[in-house]
Backbone as JSON, one array per atom type, in Angstrom:
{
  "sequence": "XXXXXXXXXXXXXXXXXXXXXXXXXXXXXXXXXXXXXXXXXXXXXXXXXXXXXXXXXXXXXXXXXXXXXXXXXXXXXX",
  "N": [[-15.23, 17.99, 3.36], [-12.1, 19.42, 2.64], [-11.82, 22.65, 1.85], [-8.68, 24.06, 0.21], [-6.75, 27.12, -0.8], [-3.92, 27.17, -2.92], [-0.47, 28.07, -4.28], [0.09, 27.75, -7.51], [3.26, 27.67, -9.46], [3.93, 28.69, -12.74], [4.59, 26.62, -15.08], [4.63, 24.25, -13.79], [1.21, 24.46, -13.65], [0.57, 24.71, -16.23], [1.16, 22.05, -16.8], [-0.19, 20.92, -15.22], [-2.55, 21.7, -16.31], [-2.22, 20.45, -18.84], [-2.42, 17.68, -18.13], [-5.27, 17.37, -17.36], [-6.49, 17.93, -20.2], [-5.8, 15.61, -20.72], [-6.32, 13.44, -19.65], [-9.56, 14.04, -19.44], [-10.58, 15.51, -17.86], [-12.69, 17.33, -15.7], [-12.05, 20.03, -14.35], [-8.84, 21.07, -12.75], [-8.94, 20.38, -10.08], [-9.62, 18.02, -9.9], [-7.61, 16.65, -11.41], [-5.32, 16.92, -9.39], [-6.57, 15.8, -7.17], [-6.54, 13.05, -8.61], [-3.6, 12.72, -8.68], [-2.99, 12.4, -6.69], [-4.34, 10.55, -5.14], [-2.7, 8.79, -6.49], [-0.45, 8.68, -5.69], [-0.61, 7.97, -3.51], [-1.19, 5.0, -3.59], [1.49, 4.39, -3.79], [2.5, 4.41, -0.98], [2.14, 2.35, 0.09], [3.88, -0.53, 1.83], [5.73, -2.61, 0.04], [6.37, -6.01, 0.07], [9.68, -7.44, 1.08], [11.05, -9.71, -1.23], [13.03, -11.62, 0.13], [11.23, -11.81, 1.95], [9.18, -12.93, 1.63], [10.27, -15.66, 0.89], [10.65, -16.55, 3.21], [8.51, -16.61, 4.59], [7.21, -18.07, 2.91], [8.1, -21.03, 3.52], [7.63, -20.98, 6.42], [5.02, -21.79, 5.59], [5.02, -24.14, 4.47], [5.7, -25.45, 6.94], [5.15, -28.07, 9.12], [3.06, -28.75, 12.05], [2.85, -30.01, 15.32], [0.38, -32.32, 16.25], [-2.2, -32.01, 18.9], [-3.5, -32.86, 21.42], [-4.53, -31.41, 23.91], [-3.85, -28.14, 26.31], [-1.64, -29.2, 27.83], [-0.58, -32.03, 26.92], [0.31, -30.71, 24.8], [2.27, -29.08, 26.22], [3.91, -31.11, 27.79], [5.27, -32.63, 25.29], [6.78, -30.58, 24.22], [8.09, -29.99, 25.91], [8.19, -27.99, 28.02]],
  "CA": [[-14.18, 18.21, 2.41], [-11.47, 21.15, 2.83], [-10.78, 23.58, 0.8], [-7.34, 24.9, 0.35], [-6.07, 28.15, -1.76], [-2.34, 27.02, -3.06], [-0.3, 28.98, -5.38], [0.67, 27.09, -8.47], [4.37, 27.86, -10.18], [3.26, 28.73, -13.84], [5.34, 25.59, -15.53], [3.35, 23.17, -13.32], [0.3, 24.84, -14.16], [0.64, 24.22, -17.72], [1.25, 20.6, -17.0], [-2.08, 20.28, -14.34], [-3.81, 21.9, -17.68], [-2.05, 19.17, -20.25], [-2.89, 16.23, -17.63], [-6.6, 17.63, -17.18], [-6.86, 17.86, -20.93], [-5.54, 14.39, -21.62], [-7.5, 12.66, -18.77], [-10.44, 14.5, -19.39], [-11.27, 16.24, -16.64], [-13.48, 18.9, -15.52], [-11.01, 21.03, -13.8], [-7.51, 20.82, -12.29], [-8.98, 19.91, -8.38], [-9.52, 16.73, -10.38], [-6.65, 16.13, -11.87], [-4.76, 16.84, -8.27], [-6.96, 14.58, -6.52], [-6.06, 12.12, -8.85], [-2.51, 12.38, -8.64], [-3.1, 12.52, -4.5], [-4.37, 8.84, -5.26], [-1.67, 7.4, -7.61], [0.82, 8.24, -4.85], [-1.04, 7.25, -1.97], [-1.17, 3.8, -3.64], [3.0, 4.17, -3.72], [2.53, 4.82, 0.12], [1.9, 0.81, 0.83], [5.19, -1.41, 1.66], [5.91, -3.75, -0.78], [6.76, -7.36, 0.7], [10.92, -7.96, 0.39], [11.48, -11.34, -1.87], [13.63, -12.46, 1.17], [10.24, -12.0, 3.22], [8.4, -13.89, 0.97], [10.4, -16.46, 0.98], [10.93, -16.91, 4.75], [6.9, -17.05, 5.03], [6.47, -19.9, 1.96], [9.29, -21.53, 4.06], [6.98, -21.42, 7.44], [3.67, -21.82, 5.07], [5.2, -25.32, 4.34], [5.99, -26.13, 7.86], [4.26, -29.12, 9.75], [3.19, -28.26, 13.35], [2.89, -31.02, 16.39], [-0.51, -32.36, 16.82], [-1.96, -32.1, 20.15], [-5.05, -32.67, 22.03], [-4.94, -30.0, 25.03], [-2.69, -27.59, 26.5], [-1.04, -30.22, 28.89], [-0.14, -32.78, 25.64], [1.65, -29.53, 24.02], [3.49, -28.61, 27.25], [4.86, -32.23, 27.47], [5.77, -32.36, 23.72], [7.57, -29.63, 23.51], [8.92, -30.13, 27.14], [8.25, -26.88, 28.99]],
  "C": [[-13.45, 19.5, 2.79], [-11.12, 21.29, 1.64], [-9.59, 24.57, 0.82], [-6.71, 26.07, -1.17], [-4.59, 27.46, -2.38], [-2.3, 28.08, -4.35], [0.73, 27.81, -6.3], [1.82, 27.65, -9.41], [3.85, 27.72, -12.01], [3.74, 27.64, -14.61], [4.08, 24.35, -15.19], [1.54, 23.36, -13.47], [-0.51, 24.27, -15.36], [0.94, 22.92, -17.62], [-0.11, 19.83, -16.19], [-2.5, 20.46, -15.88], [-3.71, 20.36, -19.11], [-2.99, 17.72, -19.53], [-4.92, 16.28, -17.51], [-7.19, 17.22, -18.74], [-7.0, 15.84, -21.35], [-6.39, 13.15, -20.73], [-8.93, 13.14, -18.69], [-11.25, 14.51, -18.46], [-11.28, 17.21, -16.39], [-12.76, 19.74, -15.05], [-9.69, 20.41, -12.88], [-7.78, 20.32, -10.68], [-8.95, 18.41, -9.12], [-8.24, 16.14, -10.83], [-5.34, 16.03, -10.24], [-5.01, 15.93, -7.37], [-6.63, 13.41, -7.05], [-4.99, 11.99, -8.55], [-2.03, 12.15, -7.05], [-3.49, 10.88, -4.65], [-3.48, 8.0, -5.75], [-0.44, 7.46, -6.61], [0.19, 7.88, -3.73], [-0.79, 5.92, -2.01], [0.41, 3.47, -3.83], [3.5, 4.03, -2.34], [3.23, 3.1, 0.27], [3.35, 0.34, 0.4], [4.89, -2.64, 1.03], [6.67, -4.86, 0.09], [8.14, -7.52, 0.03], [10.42, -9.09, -0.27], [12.01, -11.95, -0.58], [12.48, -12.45, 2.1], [9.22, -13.04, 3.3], [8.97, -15.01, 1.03], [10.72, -17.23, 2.03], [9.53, -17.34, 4.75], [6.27, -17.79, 4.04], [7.08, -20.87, 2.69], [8.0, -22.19, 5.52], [5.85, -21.89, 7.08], [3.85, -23.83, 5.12], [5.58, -26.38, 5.73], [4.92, -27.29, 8.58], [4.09, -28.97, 11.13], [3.07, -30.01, 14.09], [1.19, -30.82, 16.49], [-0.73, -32.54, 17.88], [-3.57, -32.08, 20.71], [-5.58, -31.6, 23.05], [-3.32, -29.45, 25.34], [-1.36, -28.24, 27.31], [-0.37, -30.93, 28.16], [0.93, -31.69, 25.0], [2.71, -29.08, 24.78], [4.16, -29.7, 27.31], [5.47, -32.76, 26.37], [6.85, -31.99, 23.64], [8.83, -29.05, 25.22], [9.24, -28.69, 28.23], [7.38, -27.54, 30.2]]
}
C-alpha cells in the first residue's frame, strides 16, 4: 500500500468530513478510497447504441456450413 501526505483545501475538507460522517466511516482515507472507486467504475467505455446494434445485426447472421478448409475456400471462391 502507499502512503501519500496531500494537502487538503479547507472547503473540501469539510465535505471529506460530511461524506465520512454520512457513510460512516472511520476516517477520511476511507472515504477517499471510496470515491477513488466510484470513479474508477466511470473509467469503463460504455458500448455506443449504434454498436450495439451493428453486433445484434451480426449476432443474427447465418454463416456457410463447411466441412474443411478446402469446402470453405471453394464456397466462398478464393
Amino acid at each position: 500500500m502507499v502512503k501519500a501526505i496531500i494537502e487538503i483545501p479547507e472547503n473540501e475538507n469539510r465535505i471529506l468530513t460530511i461524506l465520512k460522517g454520512k457513510h460512516g466511516f472511520r476516517n477520511k482515507e476511507q472515504v477517499i478510497i471510496s470515491l477513488i472507486k466510484e470513479a474508477e467504475q466511470n473509467l469503463e467505455p460504455e458500448i455506443r447504441p449504434e454498436y450495439l446494434k451493428k453486433l445484434m445485426k451480426i449476432d443474427k447472421q447465418k454463416g456457410i456450413p463447411f466441412k474443411n478448409i478446402e469446402e470453405l475456400r471453394r464456397l466462398t471462391g478464393e
